[in-house]
KOLTIGU-606253 format. One record per residue: x, y, z of N, C-alpha, C in turn; residue in three letters; chain. Coordinates in Angstrom, 1 decimal, decimal comma, always signed. Last residue first. Example, Ala and Ser with C-alpha at 12.3 -4.5 7.8 and 13.67 -1.06 7.14 Angstrom:
2
     nX     nY     nZ    caX    caY    caZ     cX     cY     cZ rest kette
  +12,8   -2,2   +7,1  +13,7   -1,1   +7,1  +12,9   +0,0   +7,9  Ser     A
  +13,2   -5,7   +7,8  +12,3   -4,5   +7,8  +13,2   -3,3   +7,8  Ala     A
//
This chain:
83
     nX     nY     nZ    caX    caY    caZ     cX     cY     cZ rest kette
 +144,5 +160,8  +18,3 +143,2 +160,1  +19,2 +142,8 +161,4  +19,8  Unk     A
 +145,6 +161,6  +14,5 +145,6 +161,8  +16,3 +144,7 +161,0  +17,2  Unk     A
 +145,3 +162,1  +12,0 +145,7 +160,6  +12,7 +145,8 +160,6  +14,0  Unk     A
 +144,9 +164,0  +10,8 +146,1 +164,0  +11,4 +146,3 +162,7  +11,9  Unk     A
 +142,0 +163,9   +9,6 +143,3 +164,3   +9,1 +144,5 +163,6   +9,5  Unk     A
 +141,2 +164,1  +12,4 +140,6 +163,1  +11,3 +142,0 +162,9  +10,5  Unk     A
 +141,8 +166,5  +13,5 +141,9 +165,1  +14,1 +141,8 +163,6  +13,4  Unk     A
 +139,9 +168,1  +11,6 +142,0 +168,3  +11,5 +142,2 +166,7  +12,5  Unk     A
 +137,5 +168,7  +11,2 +137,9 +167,4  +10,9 +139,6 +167,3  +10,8  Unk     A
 +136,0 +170,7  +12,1 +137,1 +170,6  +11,1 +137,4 +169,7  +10,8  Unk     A
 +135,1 +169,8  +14,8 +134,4 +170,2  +13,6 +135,0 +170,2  +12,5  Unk     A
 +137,3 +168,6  +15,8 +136,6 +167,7  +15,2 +135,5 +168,4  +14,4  Unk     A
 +138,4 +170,9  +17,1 +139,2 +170,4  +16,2 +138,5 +169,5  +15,3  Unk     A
 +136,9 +171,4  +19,6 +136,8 +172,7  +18,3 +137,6 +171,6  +17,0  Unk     A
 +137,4 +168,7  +20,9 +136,1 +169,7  +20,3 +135,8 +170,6  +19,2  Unk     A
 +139,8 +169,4  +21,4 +139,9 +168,9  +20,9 +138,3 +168,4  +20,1  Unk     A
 +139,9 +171,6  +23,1 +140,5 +172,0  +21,8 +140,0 +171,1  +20,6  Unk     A
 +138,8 +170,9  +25,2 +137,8 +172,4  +24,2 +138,4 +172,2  +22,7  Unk     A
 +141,0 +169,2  +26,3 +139,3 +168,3  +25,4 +139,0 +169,7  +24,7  Unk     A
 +144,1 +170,1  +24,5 +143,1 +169,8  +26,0 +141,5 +169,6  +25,3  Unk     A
 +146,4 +168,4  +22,8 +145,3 +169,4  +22,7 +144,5 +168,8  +24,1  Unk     A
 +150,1 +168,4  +22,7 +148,7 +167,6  +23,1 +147,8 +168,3  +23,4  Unk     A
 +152,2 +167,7  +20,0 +151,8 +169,1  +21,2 +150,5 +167,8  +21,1  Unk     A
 +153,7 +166,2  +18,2 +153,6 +165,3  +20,0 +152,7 +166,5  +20,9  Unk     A
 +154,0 +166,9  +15,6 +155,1 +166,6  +16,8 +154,9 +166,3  +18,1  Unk     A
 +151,5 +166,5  +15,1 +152,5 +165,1  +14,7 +153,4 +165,3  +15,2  Unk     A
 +150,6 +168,9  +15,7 +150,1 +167,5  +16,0 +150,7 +166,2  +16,0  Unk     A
 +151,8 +170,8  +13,9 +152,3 +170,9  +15,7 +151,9 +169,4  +16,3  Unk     A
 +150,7 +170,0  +11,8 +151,9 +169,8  +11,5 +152,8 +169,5  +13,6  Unk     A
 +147,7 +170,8  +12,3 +148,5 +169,4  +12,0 +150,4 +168,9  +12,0  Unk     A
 +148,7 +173,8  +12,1 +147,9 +172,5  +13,4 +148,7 +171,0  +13,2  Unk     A
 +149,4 +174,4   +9,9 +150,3 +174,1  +11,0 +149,7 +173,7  +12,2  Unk     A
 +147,1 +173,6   +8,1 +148,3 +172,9   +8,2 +149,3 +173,2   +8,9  Unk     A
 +144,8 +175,0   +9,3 +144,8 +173,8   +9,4 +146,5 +173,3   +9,2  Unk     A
 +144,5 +177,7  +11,8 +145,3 +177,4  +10,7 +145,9 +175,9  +10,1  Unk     A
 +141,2 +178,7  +12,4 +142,4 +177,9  +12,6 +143,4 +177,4  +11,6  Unk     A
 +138,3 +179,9  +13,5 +139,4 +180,2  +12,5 +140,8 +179,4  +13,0  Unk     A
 +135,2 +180,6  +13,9 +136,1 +180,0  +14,6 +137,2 +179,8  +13,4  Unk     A
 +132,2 +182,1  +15,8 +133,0 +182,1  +15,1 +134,3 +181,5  +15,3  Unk     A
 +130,4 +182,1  +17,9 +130,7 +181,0  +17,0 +131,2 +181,2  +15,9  Unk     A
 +129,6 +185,0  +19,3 +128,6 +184,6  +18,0 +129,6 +183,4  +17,0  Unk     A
 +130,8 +183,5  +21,9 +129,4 +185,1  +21,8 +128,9 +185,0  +20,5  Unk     A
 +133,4 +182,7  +21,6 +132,2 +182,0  +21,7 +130,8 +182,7  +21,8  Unk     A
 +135,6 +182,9  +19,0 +134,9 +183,7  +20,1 +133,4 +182,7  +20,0  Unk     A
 +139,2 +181,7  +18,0 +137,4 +181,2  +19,2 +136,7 +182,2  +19,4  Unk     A
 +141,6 +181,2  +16,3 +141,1 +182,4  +17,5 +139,4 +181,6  +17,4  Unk     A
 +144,9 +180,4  +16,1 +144,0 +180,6  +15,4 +143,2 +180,9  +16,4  Unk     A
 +148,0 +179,8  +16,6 +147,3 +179,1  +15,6 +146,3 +179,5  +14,8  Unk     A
 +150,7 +181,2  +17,5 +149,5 +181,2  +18,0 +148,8 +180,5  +16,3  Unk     A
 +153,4 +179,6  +20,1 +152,8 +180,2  +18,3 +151,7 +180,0  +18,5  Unk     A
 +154,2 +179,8  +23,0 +154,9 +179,9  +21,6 +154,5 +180,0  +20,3  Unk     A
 +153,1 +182,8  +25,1 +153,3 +181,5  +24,0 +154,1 +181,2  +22,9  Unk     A
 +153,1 +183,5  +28,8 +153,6 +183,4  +27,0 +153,6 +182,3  +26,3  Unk     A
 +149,7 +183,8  +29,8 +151,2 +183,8  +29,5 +152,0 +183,5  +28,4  Unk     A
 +147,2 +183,0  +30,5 +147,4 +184,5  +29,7 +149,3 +184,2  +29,5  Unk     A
 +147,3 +180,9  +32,0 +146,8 +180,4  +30,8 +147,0 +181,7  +29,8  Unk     A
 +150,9 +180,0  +32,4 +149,4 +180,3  +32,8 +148,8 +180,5  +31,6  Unk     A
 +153,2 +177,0  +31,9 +152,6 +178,7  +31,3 +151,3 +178,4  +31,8  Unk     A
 +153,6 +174,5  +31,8 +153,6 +175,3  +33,4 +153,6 +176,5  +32,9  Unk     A
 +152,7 +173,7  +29,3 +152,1 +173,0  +30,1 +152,1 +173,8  +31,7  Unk     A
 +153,6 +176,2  +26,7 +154,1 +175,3  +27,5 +153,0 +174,8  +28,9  Unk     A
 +151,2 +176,3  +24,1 +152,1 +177,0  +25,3 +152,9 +175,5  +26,0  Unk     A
 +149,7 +177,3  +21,0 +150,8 +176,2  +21,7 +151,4 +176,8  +22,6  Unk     A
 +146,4 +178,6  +21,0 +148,1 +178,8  +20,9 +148,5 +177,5  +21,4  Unk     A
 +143,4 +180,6  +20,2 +144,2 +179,1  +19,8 +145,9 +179,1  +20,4  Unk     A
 +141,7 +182,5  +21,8 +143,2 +182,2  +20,8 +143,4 +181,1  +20,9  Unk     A
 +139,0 +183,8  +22,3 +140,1 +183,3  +22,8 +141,1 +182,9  +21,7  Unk     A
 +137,0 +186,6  +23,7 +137,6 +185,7  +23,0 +138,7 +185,1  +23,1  Unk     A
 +134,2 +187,6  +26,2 +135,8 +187,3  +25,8 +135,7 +186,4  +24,3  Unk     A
 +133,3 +190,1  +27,4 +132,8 +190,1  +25,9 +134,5 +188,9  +25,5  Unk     A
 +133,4 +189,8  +30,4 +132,0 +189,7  +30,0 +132,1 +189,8  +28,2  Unk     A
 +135,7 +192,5  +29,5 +135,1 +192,1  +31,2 +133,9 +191,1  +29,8  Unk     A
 +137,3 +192,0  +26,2 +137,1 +192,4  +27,7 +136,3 +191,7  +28,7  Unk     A
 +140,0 +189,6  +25,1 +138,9 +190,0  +25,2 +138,8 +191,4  +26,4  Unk     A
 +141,4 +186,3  +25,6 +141,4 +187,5  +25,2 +140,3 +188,2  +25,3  Unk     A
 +142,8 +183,6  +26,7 +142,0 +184,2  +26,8 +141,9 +185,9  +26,4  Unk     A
 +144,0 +181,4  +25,2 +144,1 +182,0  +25,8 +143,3 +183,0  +25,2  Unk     A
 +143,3 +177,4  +25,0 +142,9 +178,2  +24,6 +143,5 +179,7  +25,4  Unk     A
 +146,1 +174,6  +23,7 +144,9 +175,2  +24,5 +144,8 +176,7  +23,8  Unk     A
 +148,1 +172,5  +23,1 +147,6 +173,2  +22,5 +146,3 +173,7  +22,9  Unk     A
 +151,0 +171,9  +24,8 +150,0 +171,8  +25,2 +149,1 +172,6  +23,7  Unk     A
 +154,7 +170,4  +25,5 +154,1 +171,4  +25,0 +152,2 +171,2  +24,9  Unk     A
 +156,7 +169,8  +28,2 +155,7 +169,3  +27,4 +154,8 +170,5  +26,8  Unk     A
//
């Protein structure tokens, strides 16, 4: 089952993170299959690539709640028809 969560990037105390689709038993720094789009939470900035979101969304990948948070500002859940 595929997952659309956040990996962690960054240094000690300055992190950012990445949007990606991983597999559900991938850690959370591990490998991914396609990266989407990136988070830093230090000054809220936030970038995502709406139509292959949507597109990963209608094949069944399942976003964890941060994601699905970050997704509703955008309104891609809206879009997509997703819950």
């Amino acid at each position: 089952m595929l997952k659309l969560r956040l990996k962690r990037c960054g240094r000690k105390k300055q992190p950012f993170y990445k949007i990606v689709v991983m597999n559900i038993n991938s850690r959370r720094d591990g490998l991914t299959i396609e990266e989407l789009g990136f988070y830093n939470p230090l000054n809220k900035t936030f970038k995502i690539n709406k139509g292959r979101t949507i597109s990963r969304l209608k094949q069944g990948v399942q976003p964890t709640a941060t994601i699905i948070d970050l997704l509703k500002k955008v309104d891609i859940l809206a879009t997509s028809n997703i819950k």
